[in-house]
N, CA, C and O atoms as a Tinker XYZ file with bonds, in Angstrom:
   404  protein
     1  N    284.816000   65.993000  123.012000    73     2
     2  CA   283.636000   65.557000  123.723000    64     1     3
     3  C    283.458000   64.044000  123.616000    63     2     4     5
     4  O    282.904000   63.413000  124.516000    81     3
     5  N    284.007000   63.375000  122.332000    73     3     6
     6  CA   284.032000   61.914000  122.572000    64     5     7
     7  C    284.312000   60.977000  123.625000    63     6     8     9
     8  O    283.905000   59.978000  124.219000    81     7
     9  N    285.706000   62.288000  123.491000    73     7    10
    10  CA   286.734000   61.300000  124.793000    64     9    11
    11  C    286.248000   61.014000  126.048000    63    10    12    13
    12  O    286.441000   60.012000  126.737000    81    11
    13  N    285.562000   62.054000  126.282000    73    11    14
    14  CA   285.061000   62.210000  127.560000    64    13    15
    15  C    283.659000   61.466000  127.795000    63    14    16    17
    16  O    283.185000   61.237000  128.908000    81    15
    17  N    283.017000   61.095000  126.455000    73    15    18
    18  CA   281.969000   60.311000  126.168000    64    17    19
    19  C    282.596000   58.672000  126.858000    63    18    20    21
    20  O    282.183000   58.045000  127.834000    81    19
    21  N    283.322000   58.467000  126.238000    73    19    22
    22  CA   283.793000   57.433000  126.445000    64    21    23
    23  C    284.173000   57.047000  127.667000    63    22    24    25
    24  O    283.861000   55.964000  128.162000    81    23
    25  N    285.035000   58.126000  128.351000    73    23    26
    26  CA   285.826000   57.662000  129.927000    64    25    27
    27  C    284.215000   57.960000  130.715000    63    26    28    29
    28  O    283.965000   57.003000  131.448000    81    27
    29  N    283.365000   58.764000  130.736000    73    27    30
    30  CA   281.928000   58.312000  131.504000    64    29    31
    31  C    281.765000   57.127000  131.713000    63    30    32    33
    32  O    281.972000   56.591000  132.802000    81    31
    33  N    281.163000   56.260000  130.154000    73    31    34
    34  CA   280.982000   55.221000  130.341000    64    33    35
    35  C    281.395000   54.167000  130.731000    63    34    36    37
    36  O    280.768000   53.208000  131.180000    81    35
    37  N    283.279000   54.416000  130.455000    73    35    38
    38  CA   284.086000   53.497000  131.116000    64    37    39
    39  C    284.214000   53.784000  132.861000    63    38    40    41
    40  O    285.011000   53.240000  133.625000    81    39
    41  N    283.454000   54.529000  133.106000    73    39    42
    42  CA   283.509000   55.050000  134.673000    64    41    43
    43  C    282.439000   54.377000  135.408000    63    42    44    45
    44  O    282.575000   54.049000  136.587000    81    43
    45  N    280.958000   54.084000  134.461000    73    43    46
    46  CA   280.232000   53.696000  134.770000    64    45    47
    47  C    280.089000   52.435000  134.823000    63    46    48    49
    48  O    279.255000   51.886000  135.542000    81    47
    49  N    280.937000   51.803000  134.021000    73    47    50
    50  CA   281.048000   50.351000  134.328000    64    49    51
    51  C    281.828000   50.136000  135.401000    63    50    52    53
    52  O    281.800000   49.031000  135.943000    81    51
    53  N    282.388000   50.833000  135.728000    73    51    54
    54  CA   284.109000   50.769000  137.113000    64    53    55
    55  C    283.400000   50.726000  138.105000    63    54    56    57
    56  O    283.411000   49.797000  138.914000    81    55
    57  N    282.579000   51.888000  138.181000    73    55    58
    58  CA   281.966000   52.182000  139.645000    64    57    59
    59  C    279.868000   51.836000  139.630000    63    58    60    61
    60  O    279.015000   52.344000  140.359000    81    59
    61  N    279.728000   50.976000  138.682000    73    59    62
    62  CA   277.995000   50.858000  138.870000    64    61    63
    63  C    277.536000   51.850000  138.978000    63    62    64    65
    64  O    277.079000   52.108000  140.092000    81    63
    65  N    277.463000   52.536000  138.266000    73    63    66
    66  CA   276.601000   54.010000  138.292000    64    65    67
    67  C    276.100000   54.801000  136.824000    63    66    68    69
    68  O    276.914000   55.169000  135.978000    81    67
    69  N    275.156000   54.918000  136.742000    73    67    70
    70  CA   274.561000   55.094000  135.333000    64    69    71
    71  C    275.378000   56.350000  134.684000    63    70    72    73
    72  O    275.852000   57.263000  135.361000    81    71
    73  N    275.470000   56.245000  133.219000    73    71    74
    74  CA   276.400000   57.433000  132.727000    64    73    75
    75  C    275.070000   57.924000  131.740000    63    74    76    77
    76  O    274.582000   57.125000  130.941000    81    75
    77  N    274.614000   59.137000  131.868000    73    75    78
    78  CA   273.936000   59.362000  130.861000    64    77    79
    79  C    274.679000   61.128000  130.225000    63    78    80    81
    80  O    275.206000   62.088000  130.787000    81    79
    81  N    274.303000   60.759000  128.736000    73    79    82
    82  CA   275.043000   61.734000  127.867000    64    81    83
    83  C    273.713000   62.814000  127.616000    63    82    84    85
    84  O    272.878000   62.523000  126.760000    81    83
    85  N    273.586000   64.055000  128.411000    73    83    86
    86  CA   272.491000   65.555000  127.846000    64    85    87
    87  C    273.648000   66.018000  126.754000    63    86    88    89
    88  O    274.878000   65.991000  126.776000    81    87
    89  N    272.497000   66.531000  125.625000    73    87    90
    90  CA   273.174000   67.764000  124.488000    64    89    91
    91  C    271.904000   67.964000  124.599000    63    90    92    93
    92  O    270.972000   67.445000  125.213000    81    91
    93  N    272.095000   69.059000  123.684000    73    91    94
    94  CA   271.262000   70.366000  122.891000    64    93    95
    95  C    271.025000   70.492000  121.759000    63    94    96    97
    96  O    271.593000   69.744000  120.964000    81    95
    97  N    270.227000   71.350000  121.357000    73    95    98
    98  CA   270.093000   71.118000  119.308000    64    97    99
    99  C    271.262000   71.974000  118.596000    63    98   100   101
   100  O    271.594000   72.071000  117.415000    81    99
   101  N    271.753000   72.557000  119.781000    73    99   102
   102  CA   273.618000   73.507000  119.292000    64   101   103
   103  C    274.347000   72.328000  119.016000    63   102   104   105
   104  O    274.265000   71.842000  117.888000    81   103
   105  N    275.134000   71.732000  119.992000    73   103   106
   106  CA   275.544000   70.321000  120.126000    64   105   107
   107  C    275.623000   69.274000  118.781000    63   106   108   109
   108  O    276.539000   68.982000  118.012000    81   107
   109  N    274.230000   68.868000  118.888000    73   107   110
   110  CA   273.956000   68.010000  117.770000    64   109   111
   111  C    273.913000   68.639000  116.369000    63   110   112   113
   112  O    273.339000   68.002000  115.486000    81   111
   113  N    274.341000   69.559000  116.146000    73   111   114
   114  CA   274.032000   70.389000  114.802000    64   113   115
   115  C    275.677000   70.559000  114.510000    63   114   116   117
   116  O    275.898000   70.194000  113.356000    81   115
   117  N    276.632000   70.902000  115.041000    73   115   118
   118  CA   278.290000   70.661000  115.037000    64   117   119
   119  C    278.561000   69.908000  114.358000    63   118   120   121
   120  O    278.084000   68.777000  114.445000    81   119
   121  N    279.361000   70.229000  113.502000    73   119   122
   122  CA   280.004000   69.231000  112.668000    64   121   123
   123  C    281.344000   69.517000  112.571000    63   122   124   125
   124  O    281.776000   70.563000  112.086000    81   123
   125  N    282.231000   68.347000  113.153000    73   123   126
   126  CA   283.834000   68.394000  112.859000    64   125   127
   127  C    284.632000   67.157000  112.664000    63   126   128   129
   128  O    284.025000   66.210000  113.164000    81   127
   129  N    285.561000   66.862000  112.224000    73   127   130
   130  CA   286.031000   65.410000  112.047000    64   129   131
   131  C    286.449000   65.388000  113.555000    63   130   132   133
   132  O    286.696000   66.216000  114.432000    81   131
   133  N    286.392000   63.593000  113.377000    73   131   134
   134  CA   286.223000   63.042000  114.763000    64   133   135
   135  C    287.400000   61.707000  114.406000    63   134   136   137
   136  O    287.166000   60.914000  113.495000    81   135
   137  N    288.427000   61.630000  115.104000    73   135   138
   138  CA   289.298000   60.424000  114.829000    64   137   139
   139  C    289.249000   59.829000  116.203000    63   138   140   141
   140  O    289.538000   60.531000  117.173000    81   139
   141  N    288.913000   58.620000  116.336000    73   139   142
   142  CA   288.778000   57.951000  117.421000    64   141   143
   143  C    290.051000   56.639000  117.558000    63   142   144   145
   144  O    289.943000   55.589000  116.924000    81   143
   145  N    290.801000   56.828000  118.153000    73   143   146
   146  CA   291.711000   56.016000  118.439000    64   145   147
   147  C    291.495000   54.693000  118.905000    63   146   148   149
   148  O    291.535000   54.621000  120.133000    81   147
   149  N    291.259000   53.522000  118.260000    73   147   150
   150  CA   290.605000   52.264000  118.583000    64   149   151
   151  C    291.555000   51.752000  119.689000    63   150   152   153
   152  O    292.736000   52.097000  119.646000    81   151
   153  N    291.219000   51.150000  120.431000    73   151   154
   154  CA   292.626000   50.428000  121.423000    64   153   155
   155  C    291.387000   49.443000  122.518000    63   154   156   157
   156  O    290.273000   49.669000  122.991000    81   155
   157  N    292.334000   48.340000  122.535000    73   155   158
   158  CA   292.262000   47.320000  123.390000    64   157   159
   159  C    291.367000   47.373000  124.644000    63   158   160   161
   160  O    292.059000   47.576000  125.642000    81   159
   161  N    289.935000   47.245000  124.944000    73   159   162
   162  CA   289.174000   47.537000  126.165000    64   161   163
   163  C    289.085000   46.134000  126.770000    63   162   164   165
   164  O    288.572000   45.181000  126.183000    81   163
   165  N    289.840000   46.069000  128.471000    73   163   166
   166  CA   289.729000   44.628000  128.913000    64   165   167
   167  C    288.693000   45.145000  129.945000    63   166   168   169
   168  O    288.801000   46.181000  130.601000    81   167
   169  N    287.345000   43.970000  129.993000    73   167   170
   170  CA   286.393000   44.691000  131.168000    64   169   171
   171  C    286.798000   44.314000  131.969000    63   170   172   173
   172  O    287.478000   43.288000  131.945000    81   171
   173  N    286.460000   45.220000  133.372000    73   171   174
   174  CA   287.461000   44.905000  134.693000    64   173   175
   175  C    286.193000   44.348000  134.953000    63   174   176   177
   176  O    285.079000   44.654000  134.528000    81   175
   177  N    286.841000   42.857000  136.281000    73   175   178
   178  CA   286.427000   41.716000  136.782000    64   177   179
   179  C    285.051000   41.703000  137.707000    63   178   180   181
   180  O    285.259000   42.024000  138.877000    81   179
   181  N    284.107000   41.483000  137.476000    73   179   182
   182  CA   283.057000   41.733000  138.148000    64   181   183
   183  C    282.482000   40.224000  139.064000    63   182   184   185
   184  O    281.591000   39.480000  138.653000    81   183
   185  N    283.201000   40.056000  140.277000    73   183   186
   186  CA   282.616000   39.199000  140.869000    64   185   187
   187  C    281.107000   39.413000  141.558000    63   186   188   189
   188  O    280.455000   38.590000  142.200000    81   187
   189  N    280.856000   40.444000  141.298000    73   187   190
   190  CA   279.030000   40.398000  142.193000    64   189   191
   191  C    278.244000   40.350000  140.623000    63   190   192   193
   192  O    277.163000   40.845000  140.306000    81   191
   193  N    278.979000   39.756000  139.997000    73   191   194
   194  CA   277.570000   40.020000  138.600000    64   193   195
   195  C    276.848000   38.757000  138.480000    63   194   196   197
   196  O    277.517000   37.958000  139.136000    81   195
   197  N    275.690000   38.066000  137.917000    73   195   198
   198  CA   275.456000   36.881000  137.919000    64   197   199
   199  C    275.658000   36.604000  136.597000    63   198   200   201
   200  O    275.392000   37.428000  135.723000    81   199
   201  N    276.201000   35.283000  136.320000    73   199   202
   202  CA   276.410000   35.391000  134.807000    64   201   203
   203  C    275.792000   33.730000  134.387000    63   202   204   205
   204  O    276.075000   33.098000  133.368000    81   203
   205  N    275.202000   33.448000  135.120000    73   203   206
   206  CA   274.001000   31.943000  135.083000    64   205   207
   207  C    274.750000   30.619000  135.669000    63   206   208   209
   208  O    274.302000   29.480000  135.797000    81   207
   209  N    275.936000   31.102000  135.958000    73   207   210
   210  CA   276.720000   29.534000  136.127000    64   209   211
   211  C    276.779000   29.449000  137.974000    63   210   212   213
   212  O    276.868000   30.320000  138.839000    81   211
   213  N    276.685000   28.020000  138.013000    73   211   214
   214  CA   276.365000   27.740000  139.507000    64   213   215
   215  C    277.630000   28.581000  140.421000    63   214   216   217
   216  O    277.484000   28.906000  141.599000    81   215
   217  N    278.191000   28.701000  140.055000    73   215   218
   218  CA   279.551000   29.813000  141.382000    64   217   219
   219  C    279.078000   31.405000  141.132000    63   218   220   221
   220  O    279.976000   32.183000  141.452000    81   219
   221  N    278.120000   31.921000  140.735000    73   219   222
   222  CA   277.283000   33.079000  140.905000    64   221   223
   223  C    275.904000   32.835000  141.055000    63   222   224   225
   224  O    275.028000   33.547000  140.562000    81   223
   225  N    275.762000   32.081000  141.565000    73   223   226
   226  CA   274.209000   31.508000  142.347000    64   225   227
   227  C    273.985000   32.320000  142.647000    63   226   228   229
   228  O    273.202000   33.066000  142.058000    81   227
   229  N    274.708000   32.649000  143.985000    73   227   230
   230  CA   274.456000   33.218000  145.655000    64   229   231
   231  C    274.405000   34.889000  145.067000    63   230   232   233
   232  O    273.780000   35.470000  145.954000    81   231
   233  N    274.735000   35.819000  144.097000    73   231   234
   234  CA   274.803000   37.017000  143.733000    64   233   235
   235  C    273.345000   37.219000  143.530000    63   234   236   237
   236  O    272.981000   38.332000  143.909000    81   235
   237  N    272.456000   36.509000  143.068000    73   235   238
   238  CA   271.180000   36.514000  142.577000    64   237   239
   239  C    270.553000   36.729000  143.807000    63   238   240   241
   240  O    270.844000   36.049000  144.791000    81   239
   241  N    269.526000   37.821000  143.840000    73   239   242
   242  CA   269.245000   38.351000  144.636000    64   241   243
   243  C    267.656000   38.299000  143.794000    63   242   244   245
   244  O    267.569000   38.569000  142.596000    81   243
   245  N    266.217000   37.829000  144.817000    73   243   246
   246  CA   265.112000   37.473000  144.531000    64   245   247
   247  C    264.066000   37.714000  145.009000    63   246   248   249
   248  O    263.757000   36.745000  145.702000    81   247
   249  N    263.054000   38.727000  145.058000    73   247   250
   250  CA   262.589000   38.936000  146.168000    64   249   251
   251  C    260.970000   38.897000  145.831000    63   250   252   253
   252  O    260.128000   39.690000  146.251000    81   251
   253  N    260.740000   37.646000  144.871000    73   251   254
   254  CA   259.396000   37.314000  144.779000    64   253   255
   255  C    258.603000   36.402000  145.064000    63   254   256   257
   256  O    258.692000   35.192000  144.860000    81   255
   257  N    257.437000   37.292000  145.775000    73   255   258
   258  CA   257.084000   35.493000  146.458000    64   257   259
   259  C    255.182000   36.017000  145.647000    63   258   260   261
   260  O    254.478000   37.008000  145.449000    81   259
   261  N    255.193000   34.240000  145.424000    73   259   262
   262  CA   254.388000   33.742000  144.330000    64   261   263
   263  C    252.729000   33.247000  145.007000    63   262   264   265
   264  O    251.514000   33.230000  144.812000    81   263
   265  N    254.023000   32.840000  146.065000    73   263   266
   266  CA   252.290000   32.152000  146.817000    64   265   267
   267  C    251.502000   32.930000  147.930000    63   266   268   269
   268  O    251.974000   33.555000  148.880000    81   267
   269  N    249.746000   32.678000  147.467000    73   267   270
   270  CA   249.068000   33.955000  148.479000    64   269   271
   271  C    249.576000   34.117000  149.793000    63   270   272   273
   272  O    249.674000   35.215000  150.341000    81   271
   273  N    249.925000   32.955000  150.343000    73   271   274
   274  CA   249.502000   32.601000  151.925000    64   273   275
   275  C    251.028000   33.470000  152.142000    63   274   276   277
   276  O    251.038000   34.345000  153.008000    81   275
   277  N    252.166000   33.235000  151.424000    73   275   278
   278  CA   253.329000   33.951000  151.847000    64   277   279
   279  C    253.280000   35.398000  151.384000    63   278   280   281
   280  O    253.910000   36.313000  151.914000    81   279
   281  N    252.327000   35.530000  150.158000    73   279   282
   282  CA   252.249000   37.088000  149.866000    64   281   283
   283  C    251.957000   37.911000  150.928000    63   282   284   285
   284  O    252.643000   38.797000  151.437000    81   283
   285  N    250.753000   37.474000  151.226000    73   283   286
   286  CA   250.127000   38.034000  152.612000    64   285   287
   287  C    250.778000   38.393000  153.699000    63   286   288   289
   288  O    250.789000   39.525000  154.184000    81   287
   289  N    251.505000   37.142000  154.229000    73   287   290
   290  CA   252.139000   37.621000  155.199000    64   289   291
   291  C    253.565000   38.500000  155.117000    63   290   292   293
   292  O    254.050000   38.831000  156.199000    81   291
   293  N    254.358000   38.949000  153.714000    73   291   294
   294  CA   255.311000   39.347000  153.296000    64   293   295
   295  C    254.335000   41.014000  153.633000    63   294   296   297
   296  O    254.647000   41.893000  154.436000    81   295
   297  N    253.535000   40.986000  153.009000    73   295   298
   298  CA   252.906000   42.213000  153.017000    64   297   299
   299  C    252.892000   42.838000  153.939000    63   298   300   301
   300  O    253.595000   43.846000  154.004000    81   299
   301  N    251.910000   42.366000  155.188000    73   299   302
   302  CA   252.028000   42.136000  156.318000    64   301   303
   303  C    253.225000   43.111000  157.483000    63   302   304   305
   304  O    253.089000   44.106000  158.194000    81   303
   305  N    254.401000   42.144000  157.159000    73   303   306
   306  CA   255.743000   42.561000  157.567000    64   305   307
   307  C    255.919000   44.083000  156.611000    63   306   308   309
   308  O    256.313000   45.041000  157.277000    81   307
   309  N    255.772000   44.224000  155.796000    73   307   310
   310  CA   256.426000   45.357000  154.984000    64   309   311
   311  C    255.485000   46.390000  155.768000    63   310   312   313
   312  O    256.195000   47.179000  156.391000    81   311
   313  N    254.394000   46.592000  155.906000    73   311   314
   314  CA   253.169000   47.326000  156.713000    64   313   315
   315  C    253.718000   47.756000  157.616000    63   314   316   317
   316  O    254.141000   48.912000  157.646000    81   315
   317  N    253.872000   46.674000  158.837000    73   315   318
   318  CA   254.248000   47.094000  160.000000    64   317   319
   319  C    255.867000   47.635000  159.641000    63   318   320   321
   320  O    256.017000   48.729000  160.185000    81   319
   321  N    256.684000   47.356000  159.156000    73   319   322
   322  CA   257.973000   48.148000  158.852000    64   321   323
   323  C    257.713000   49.273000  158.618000    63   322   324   325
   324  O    258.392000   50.180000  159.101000    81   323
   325  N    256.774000   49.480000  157.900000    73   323   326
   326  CA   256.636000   51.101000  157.521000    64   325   327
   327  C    256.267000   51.819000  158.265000    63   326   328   329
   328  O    256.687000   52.943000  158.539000    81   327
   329  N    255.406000   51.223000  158.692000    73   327   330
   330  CA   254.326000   52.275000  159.940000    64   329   331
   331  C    255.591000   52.069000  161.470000    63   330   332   333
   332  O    255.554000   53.007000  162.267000    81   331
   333  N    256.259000   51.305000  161.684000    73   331   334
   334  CA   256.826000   51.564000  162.770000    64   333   335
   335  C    258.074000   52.963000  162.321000    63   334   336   337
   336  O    258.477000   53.756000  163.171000    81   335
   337  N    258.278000   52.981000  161.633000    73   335   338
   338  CA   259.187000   53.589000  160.519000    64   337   339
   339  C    258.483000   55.288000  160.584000    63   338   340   341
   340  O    259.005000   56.067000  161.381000    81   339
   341  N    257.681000   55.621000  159.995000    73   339   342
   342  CA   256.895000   56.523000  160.072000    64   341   343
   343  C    256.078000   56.804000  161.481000    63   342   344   345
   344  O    255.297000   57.753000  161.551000    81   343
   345  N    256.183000   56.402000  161.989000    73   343   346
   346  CA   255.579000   56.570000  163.704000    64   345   347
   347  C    255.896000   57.839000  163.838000    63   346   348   349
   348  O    257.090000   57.785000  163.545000    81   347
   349  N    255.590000   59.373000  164.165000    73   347   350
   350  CA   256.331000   60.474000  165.013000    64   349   351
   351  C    257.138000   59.933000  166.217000    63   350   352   353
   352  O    256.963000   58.907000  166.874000    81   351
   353  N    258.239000   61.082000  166.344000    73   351   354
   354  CA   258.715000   60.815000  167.772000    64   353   355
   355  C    258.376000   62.027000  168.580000    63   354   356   357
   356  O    258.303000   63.208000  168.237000    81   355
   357  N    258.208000   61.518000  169.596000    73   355   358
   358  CA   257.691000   62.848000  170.904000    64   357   359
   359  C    259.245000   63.564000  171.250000    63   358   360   361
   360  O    260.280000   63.044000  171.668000    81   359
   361  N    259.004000   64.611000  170.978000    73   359   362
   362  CA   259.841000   66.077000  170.886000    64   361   363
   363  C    260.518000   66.331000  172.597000    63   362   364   365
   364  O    259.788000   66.595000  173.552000    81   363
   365  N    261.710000   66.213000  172.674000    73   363   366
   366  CA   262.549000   66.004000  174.153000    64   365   367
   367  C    261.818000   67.662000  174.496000    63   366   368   369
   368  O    261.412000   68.518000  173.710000    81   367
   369  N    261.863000   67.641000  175.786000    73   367   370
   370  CA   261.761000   68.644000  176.448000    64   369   371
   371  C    262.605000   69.368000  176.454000    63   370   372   373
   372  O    263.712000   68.840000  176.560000    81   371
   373  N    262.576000   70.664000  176.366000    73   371   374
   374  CA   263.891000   71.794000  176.089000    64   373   375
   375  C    264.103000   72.131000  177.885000    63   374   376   377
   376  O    263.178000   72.262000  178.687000    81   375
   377  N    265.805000   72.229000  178.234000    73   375   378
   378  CA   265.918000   72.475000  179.399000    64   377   379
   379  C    266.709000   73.696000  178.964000    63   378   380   381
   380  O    267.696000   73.767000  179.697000    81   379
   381  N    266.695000   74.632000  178.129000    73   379   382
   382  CA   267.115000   75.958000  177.659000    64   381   383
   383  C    266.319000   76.310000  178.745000    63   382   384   385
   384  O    265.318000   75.666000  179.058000    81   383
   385  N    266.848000   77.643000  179.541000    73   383   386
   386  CA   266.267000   79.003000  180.244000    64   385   387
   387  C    265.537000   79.730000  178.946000    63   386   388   389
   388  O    266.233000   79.754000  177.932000    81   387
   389  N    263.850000   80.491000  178.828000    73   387   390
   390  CA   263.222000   81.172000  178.434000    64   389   391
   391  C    264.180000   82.687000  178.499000    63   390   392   393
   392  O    264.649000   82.814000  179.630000    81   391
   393  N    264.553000   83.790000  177.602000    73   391   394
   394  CA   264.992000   84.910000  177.955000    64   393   395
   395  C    263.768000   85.814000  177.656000    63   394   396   397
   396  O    263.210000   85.885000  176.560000    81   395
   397  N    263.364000   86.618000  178.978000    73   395   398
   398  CA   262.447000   87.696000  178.798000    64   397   399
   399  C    262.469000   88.575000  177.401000    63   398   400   401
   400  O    263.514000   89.218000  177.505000    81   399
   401  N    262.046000   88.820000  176.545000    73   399   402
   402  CA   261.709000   89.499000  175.490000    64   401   403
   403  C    261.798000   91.157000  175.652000    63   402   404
   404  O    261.498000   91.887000  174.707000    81   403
């Protein structure tokens, strides 16, 4: 179960996707020796990460705005996105033939 502990997490770093580990009070109550084979982990290359230095500027992604006059109107826009978004649509007319019952 280690092993497999392990390749999750190494999965989750590969592909951005959260690894989370469920047990049970069966599980956690097991006791067996555990030899873990230490070996060499190189992290694979993450160009969309920001790591503070000016050539990962542009990855930084920001979406707070501070001042009223732009709050407002940010708001504003998000409103009407939604509500055009949520609008019903009017239901096409069925050109199916009715069959007598």
């Amino acid at each position: 179960m280690a092993d497999l502990t392990i390749l999750a997490f190494e999965l989750a770093d590969r592909y951005r996707n959260p690894a989370i580990v469920l047990t049970d009070g069966f599980v956690g109550q097991m006791m067996e020796p555990l030899d873990l084979v230490y070996r060499e982990i190189r992290a694979p290359e993450k160009p969309w990460a920001v790591k503070g230095t000016a050539g990962t500027r542009q990855n930084l992604i920001s979406s707070i705005v501070l001042e009223p006059d732009d709050l407002e109107e940010h708001q504003r826009r998000m409103k009407q996105n939604t509500f055009a978004r949520a609008r019903p649509r009017r239901a096409a007319k069925s050109t199916a033939r009715k069959t007598p019952n």
